[in-house]
DSSP file (Angstrom, degrees, kcal/mol; ACC not computed):
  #  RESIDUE AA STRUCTURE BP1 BP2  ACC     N-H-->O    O-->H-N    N-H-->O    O-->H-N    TCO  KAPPA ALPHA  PHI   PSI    X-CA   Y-CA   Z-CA
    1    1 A X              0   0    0      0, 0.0     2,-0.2     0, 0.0    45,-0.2   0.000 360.0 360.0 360.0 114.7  205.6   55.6  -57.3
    2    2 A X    >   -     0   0    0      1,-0.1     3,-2.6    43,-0.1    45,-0.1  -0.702 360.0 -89.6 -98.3 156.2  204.9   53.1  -54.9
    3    3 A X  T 3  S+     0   0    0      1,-0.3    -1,-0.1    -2,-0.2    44,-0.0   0.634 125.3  37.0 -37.5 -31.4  201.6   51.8  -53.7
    4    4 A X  T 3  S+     0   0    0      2,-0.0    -1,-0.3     0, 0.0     2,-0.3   0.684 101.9  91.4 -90.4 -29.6  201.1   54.3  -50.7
    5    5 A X    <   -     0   0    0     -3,-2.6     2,-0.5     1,-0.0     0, 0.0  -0.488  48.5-179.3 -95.4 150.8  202.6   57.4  -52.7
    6    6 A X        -     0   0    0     -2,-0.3     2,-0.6     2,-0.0    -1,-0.0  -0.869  22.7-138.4-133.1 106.8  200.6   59.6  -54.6
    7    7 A X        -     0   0    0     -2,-0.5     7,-0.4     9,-0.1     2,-0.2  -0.775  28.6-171.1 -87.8 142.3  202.2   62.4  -56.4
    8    8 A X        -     0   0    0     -2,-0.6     2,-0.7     5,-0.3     3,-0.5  -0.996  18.5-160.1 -89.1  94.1  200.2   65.6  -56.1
    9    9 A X  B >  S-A   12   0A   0      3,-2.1     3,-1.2     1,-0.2    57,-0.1  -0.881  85.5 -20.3 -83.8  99.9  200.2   69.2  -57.6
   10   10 A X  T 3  S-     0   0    0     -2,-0.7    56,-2.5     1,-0.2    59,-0.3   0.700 136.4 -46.5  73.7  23.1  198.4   72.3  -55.9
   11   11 A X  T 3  S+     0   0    0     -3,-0.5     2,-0.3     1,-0.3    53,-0.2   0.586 121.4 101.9  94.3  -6.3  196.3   69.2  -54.1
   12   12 A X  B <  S-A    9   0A   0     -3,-1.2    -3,-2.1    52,-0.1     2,-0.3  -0.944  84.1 -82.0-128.5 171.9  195.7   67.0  -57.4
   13   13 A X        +     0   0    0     -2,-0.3    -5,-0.3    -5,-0.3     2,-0.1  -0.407  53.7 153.9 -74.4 110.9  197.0   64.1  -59.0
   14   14 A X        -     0   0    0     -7,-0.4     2,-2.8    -2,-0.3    -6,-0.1  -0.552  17.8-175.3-125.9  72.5  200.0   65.1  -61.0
   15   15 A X    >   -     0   0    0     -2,-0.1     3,-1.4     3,-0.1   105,-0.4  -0.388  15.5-165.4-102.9  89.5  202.2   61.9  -61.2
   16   16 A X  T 3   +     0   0    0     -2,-2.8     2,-1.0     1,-0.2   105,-0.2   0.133  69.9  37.6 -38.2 169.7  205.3   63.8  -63.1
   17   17 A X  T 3  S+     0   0    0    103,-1.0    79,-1.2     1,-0.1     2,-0.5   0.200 105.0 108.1  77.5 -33.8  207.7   60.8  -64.6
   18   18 A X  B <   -B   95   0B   0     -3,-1.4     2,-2.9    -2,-1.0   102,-0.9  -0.797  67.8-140.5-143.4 146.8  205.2   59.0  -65.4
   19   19 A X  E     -C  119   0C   0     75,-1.1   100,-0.2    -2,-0.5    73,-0.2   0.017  23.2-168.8 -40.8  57.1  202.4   57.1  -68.3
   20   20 A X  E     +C  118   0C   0     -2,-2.9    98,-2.7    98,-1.4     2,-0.4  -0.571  12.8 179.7 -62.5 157.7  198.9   57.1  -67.1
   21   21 A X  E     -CD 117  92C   0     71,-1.4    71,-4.9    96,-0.2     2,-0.4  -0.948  14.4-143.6-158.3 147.1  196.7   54.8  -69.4
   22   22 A X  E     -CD 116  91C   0     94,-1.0    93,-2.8    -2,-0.4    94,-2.4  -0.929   5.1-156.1-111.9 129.2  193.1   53.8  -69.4
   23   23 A X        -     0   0    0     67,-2.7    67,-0.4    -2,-0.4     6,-0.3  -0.861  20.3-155.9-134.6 132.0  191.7   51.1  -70.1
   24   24 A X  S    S+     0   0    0     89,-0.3     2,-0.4    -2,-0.2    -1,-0.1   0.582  96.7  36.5 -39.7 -60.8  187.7   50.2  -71.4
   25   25 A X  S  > S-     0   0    0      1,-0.1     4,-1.8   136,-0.1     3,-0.3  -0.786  77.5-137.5 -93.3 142.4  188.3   46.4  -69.9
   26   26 A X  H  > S+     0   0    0     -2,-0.4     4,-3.6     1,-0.2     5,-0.3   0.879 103.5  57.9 -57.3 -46.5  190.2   45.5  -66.9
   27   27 A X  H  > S+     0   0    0      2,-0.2     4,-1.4     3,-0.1    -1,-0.2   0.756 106.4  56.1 -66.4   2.6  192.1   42.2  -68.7
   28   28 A X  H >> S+     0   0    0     -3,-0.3     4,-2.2     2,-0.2     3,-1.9   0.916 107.7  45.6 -81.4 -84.9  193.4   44.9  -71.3
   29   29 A X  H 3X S+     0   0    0     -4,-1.8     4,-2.5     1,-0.3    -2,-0.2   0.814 114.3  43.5  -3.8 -80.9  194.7   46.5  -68.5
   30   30 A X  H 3X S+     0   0    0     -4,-3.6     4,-1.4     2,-0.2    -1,-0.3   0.856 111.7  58.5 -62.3 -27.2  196.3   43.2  -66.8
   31   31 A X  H <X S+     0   0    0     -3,-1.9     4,-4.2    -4,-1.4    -2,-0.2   0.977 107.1  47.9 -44.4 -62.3  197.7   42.2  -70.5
   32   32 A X  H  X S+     0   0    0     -4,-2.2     4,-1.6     2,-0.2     5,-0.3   0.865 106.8  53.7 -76.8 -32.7  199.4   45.3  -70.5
   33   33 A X  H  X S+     0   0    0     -4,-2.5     4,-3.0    -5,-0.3     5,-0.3   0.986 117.9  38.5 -70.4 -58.0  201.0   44.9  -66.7
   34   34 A X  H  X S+     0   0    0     -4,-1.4     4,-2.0     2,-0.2     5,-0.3   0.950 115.7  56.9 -52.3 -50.9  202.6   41.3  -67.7
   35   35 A X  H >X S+     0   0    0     -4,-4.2     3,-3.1     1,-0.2     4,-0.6   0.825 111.7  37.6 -15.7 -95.5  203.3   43.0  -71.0
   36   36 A X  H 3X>S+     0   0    0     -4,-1.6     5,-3.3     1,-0.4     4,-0.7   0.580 116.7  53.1 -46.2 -38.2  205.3   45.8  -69.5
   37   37 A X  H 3<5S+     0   0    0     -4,-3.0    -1,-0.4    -5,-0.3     3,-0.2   0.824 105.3  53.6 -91.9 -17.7  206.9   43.4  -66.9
   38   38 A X  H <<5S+     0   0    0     -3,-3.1    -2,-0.2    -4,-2.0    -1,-0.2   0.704 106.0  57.3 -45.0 -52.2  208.1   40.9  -69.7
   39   39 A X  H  <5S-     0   0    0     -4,-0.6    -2,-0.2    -5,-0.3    -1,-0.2   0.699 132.4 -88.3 -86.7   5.0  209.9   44.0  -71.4
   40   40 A X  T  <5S+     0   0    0     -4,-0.7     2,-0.4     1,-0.3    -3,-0.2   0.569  80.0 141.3 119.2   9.5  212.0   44.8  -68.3
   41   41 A X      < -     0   0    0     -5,-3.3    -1,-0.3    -8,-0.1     2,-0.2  -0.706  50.8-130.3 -70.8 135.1  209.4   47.4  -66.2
   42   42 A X    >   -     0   0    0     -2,-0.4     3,-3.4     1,-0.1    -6,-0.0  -0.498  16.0-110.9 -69.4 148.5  209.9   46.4  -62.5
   43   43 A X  G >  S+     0   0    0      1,-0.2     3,-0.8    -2,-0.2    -1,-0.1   0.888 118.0  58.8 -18.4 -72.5  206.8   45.8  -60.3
   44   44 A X  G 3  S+     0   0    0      1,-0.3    -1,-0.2    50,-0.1    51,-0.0   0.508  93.7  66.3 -65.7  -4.2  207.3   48.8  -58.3
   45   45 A X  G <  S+     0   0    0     -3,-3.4    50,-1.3    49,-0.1     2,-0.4   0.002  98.4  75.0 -90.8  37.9  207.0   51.1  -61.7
   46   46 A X  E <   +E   94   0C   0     -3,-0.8     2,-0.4    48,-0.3    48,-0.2  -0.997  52.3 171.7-163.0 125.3  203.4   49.9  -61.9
   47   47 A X  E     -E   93   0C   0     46,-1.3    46,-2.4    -2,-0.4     2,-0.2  -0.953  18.4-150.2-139.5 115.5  200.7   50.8  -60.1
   48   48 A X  E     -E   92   0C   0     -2,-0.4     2,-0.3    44,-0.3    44,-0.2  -0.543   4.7-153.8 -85.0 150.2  196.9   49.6  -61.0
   49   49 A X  E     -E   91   0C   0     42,-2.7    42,-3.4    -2,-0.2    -2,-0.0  -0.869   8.8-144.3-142.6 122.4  193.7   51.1  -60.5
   50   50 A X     >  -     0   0    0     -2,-0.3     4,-0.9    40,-0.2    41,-0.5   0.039  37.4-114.0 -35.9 167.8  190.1   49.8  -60.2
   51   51 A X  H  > S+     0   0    0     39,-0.2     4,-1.9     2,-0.1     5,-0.1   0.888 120.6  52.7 -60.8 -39.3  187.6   51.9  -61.7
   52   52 A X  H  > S+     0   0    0      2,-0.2     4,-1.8     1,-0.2     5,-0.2   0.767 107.6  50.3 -22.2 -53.2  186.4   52.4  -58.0
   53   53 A X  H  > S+     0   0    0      2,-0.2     4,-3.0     1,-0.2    -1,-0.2   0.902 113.0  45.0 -75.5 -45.1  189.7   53.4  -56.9
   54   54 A X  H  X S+     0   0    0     -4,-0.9     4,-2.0     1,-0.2    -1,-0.2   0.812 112.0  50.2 -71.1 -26.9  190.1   56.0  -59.7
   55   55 A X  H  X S+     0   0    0     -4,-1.9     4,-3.0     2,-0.2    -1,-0.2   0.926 118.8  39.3 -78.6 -35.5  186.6   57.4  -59.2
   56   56 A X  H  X S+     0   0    0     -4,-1.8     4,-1.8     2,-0.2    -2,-0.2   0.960 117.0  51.1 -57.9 -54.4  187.4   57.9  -55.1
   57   57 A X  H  X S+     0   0    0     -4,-3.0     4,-1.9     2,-0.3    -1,-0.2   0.873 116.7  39.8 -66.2 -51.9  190.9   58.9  -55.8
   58   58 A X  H  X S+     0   0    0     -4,-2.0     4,-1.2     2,-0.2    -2,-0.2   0.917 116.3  49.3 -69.0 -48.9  189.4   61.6  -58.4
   59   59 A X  H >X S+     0   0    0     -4,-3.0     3,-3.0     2,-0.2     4,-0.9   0.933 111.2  48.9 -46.5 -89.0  186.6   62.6  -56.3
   60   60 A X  H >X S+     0   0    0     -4,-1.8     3,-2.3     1,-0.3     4,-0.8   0.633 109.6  55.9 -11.4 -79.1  189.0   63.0  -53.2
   61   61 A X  H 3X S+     0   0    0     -4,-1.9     4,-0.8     1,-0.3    -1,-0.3   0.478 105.7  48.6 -37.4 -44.2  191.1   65.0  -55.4
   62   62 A X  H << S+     0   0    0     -3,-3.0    -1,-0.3    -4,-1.2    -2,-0.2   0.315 111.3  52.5 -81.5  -4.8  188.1   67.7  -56.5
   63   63 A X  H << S+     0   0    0     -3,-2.3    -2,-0.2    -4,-0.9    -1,-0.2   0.636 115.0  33.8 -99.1 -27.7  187.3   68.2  -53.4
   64   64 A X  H  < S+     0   0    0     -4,-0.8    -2,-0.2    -5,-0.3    -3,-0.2   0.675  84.1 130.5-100.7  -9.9  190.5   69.0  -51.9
   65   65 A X     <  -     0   0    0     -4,-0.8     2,-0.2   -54,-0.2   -54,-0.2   0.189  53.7-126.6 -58.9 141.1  192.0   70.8  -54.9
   66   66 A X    >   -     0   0    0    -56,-2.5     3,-1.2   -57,-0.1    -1,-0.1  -0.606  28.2-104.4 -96.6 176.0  193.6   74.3  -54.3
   67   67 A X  G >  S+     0   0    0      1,-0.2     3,-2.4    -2,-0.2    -1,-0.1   0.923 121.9  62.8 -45.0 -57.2  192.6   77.5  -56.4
   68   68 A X  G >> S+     0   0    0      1,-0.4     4,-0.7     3,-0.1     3,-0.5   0.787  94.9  74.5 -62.1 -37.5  196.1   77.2  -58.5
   69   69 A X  G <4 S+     0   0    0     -3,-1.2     6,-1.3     1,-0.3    -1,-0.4   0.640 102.3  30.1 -66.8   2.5  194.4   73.7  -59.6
   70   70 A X  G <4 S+     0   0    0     -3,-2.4    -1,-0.3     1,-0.1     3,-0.1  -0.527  99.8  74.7-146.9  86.8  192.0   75.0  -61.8
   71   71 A X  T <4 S+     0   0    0     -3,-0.5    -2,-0.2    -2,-0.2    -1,-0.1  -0.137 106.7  39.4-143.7 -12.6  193.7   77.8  -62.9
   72   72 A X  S  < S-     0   0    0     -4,-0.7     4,-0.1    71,-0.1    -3,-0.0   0.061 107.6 -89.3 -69.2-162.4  196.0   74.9  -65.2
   73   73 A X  S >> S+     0   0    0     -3,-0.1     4,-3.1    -2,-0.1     3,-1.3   0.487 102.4 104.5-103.4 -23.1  194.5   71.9  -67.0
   74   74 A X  H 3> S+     0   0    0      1,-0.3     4,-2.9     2,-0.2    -4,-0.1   0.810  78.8  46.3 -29.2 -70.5  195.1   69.9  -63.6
   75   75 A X  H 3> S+     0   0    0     -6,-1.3     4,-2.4     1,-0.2    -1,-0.3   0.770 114.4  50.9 -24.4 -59.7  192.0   69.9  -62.5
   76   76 A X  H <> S+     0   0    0     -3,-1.3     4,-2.6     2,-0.2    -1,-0.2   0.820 101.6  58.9 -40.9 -47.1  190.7   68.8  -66.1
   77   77 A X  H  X S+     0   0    0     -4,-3.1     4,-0.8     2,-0.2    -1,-0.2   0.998 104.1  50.8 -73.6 -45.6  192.7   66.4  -66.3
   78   78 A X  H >X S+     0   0    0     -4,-2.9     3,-4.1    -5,-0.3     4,-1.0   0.941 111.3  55.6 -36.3 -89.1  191.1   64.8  -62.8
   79   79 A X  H 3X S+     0   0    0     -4,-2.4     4,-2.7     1,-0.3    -1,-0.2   0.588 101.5  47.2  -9.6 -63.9  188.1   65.1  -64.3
   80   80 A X  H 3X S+     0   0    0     -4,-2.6     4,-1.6     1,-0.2    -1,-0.3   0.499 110.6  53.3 -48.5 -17.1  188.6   63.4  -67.2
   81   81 A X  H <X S+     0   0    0     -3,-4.1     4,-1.3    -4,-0.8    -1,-0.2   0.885 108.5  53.1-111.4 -44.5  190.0   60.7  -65.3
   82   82 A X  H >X S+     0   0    0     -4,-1.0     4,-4.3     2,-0.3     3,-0.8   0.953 111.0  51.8 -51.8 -67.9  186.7   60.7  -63.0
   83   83 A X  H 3X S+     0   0    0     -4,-2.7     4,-2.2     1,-0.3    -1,-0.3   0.952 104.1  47.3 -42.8 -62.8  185.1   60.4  -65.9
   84   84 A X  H 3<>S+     0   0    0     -4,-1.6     5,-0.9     1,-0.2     3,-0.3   0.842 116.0  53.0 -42.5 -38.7  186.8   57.5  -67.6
   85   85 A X  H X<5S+     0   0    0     -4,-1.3     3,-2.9    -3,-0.8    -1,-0.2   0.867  98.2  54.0 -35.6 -75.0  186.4   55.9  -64.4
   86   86 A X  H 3<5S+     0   0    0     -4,-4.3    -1,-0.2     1,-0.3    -2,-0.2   0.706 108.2  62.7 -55.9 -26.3  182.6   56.4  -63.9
   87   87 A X  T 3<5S-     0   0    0     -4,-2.2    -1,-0.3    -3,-0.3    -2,-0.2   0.243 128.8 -96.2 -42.5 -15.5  182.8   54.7  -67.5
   88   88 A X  T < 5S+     0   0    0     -3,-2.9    -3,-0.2     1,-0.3    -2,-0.1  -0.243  72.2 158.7  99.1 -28.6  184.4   51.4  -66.2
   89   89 A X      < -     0   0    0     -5,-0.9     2,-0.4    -6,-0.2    -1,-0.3   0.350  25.1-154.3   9.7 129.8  188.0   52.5  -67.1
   90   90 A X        -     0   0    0    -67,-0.4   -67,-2.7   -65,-0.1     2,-0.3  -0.998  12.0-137.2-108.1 134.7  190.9   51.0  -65.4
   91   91 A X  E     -DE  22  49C   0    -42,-3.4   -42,-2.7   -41,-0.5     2,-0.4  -0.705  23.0-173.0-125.9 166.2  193.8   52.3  -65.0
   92   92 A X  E     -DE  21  48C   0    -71,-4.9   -71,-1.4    -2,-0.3     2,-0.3  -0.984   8.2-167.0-129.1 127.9  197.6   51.9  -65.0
   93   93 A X  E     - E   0  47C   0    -46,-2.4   -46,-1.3    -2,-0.4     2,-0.3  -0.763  18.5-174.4-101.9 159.2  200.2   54.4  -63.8
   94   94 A X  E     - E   0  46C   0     -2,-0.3   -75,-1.1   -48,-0.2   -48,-0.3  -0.736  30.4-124.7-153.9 108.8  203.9   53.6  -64.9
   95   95 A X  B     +B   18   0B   0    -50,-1.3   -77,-0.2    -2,-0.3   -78,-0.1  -0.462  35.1 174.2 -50.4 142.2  207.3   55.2  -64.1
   96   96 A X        +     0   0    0    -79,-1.2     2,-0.6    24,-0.1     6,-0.2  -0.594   3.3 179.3-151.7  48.3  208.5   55.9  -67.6
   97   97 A X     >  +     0   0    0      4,-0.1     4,-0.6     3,-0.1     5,-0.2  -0.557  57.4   8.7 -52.5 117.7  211.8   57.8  -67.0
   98   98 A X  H >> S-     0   0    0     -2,-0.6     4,-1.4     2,-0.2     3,-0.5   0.287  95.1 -81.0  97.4 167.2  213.3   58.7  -70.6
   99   99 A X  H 3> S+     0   0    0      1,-0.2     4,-2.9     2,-0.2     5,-0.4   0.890 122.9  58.3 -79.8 -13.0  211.9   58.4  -74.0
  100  100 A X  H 3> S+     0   0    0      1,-0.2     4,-0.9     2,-0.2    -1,-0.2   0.881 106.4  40.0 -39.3 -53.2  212.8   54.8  -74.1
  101  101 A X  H <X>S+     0   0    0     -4,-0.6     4,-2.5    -3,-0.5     5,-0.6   0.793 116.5  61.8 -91.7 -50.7  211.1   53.5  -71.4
  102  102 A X  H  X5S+     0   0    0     -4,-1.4     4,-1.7     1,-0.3    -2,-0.2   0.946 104.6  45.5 -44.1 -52.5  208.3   56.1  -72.9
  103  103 A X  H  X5S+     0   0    0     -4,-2.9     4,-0.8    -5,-0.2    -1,-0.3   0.900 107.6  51.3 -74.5 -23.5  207.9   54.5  -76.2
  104  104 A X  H >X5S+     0   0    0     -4,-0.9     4,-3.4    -5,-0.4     3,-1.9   0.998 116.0  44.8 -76.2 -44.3  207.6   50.9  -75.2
  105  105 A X  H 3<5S+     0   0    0     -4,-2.5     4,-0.3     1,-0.2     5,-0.3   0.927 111.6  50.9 -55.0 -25.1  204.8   52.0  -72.5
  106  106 A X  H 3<<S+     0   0    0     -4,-1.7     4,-0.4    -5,-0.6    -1,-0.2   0.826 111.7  53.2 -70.9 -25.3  203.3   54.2  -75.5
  107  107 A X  H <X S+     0   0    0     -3,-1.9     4,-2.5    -4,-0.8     3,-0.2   0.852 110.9  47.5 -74.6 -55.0  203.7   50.3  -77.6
  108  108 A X  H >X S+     0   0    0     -4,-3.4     3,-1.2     1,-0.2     4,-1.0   0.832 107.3  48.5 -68.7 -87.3  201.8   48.6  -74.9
  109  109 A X  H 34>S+     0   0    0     -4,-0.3     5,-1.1     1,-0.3    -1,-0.2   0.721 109.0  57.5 -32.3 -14.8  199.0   50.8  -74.6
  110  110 A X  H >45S+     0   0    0     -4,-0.4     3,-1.0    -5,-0.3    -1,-0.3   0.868 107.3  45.2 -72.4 -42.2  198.8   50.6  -78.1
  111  111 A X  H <<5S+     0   0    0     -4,-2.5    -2,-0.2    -3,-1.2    -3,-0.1   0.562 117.1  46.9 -57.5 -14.3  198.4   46.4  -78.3
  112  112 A X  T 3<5S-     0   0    0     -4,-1.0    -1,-0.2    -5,-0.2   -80,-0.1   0.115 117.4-113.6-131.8  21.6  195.9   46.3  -75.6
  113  113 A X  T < 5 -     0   0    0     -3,-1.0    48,-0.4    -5,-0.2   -89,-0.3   0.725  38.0-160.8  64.6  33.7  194.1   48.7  -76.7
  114  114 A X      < -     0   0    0     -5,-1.1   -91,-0.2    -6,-0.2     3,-0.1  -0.079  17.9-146.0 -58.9 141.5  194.4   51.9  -74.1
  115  115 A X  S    S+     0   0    0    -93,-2.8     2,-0.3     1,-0.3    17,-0.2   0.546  83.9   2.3 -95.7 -33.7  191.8   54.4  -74.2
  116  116 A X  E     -C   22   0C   0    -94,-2.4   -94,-1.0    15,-0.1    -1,-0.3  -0.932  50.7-169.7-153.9-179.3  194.5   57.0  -73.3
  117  117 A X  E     -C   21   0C   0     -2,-0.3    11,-1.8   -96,-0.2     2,-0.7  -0.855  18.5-176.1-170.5 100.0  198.0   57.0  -72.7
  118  118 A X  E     -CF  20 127C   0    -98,-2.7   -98,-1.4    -2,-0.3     2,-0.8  -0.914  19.7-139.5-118.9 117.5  199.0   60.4  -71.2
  119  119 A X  E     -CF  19 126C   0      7,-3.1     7,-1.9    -2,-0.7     2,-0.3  -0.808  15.1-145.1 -81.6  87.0  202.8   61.2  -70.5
  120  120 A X  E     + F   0 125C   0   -102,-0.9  -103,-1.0    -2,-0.8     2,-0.4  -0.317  34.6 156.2 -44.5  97.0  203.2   63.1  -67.1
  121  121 A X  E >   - F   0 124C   0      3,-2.5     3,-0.6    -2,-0.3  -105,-0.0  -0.958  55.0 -82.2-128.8 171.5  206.1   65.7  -67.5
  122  122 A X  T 3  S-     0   0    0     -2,-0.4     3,-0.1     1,-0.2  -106,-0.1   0.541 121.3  -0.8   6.5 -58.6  207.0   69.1  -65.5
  123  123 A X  T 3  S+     0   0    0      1,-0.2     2,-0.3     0, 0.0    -1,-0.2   0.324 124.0  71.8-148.5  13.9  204.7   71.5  -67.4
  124  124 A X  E <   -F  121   0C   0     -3,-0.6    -3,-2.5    -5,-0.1     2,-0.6  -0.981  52.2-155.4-144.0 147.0  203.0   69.0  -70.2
  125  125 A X  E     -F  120   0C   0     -2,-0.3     2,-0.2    -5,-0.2    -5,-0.2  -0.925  27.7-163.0-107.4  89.1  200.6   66.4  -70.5
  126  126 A X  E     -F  119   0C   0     -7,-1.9    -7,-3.1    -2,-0.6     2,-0.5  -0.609  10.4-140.6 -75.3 138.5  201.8   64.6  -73.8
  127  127 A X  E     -F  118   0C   0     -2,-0.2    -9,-0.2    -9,-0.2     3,-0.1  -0.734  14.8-172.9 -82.2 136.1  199.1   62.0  -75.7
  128  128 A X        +     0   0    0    -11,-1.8     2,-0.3    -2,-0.5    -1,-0.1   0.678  59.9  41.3-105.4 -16.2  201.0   59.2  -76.8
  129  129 A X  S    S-     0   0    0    -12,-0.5   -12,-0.2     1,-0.2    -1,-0.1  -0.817  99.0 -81.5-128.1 173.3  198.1   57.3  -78.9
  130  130 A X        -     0   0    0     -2,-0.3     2,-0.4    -3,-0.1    -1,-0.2   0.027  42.7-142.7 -47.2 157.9  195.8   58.4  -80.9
  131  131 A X    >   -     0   0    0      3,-0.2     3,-0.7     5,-0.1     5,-0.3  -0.950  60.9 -21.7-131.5 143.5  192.5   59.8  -79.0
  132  132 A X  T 3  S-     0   0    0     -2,-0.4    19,-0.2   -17,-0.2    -2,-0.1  -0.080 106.9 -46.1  54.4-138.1  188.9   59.1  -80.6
  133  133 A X  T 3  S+     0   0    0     -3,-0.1     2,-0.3     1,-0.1    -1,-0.2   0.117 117.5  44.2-129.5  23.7  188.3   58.3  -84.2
  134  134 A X  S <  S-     0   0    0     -3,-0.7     2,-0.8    16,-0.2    -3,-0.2  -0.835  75.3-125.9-140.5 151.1  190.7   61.2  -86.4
  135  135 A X        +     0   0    0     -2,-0.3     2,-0.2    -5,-0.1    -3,-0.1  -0.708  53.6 159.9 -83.3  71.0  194.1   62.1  -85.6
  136  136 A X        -     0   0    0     -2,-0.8    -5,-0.1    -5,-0.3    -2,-0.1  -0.630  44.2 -94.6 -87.2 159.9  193.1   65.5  -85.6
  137  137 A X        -     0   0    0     -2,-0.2     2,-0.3     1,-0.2    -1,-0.1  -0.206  46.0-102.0 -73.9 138.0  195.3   68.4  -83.7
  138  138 A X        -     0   0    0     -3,-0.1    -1,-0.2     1,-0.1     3,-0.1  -0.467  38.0-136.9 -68.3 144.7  194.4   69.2  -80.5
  139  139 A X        -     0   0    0     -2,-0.3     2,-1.2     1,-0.1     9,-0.3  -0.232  39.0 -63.3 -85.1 173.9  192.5   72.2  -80.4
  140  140 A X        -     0   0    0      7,-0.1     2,-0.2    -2,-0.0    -1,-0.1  -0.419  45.8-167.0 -82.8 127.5  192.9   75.1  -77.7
  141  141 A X        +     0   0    0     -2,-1.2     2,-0.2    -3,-0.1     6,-0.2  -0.605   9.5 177.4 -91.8 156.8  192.1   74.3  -74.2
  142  142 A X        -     0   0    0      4,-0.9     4,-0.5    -2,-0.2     3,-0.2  -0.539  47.1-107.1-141.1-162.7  191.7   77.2  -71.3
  143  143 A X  S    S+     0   0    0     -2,-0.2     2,-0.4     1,-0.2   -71,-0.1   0.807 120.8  54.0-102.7 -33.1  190.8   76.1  -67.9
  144  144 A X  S    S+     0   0    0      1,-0.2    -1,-0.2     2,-0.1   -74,-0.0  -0.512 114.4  50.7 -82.1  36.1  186.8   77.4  -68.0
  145  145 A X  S    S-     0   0    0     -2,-0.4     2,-0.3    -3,-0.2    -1,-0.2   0.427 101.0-153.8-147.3 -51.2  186.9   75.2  -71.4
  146  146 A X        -     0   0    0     -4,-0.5    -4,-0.9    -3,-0.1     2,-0.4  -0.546  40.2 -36.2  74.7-137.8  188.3   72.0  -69.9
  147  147 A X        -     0   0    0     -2,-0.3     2,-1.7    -6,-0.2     9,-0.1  -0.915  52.5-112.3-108.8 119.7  190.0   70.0  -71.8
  148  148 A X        -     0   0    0     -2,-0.4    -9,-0.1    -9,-0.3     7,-0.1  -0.168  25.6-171.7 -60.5  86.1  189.7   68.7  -75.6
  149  149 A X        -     0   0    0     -2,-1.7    -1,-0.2     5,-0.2     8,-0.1   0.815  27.1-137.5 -50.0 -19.7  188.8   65.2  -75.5
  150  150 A X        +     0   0    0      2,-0.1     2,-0.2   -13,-0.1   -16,-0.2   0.994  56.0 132.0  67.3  67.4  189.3   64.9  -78.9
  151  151 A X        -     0   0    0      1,-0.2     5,-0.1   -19,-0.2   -20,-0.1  -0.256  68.1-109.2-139.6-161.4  186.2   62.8  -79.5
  152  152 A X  S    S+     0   0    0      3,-0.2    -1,-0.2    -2,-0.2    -2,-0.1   0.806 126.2  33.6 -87.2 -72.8  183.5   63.4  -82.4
  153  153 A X  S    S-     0   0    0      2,-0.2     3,-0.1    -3,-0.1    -4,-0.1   0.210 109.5-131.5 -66.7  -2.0  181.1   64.4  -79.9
  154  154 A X        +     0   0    0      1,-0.2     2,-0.4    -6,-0.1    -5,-0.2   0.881  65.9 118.0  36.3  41.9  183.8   66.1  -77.6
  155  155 A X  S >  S-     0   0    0     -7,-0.1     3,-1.4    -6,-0.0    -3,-0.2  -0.940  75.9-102.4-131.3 130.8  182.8   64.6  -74.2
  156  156 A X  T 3  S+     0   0    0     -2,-0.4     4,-0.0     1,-0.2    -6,-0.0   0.061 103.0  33.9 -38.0 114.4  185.6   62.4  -72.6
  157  157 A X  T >  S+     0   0    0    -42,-0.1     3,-3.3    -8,-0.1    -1,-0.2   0.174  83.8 114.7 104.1 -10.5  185.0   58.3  -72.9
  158  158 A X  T <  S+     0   0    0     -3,-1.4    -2,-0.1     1,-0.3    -7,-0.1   0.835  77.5  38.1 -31.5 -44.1  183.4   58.6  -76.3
  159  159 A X  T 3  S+     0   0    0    -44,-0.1    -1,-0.3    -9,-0.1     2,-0.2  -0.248  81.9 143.2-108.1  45.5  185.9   56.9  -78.4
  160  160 A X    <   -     0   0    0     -3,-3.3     2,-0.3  -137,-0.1   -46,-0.1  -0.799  53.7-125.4 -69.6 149.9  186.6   54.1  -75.5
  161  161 A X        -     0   0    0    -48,-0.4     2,-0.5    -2,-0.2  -137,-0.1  -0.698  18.2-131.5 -71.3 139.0  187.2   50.9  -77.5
  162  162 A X              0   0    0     -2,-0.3    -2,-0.0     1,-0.1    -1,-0.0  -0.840 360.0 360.0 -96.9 129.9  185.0   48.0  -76.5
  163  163 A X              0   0    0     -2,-0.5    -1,-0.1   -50,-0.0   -50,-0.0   0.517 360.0 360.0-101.8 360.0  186.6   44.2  -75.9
């Protein structure tokens, strides 16, 4: 995904192929691009985002969204990402083609402390770390439900770690 391309699903951000991760500070964030480029990710599989960017980009996204988007998790999952945002979140997108390439980002975002680490595939949104403070199963999610953050309190940015 290159700087200009945004893959999209029913009109929201669905970028298939690839690792989003959040993170609570921006140098976590930039640790983790030098990481990632150290173990043998190219430039162009890396795409950063301000918290600004992410909250415009999410916003954009809820506004244009077709019915079929909130009739999935898409939508939620924009949300959530709005949210994280509006939280100071930064974020990292990453081509991750194969589980190789899958685990090592799933490695970084664990060292730098990532707030989420979400695996983009076809017809799942895999977590790749831990979310909030037990590794409890995710519960069921519906679209009128949103999404489980998997928090204490269940609302999204609860368990960010603070640097």
């Amino acid at each position: 995904m290159t700087t200009n391309e945004r893959q999209t699903v029913y009109g929201v951000f669905k970028p298939q192929g690839h690792v989003v991760l959040a993170f609570a500070s921006a140098s976590n964030a930039h640790r983790a691009v030098s990481a990632l480029l150290s173990s043998g990710f190219a430039s162009g599989d890396l795409r950063f985002y301000t918290p600004e960017q992410m909250k415009q980009q999410a916003d954009d996204d809820i506004a244009h969204a077709g019915f079929l988007a909130s009739v999935g998790q898409e939508l939620n999952l924009v949300k959530a990402h709005r949210d994280l945002a509006a939280k100071g979140c930064s974020f990292l997108i990453v081509r991750a083609e194969g589980d190789k390439a899958t685990e090592q980002v799933a490695l970084v975002a664990k060292r730098f402390d990532a707030a989420r680490a979400q695996k983009y595939g076809r017809f799942i949104v895999e977590e790749l770390i831990p979310v909030g403070n037990t590794p409890t199963q995710q519960v069921y999610e519906t679209p009128s439900a949103g999404l489980d953050a998997q928090t204490r309190s269940g609302i999204e940015g609860d368990a960010i770690p603070r640097s």
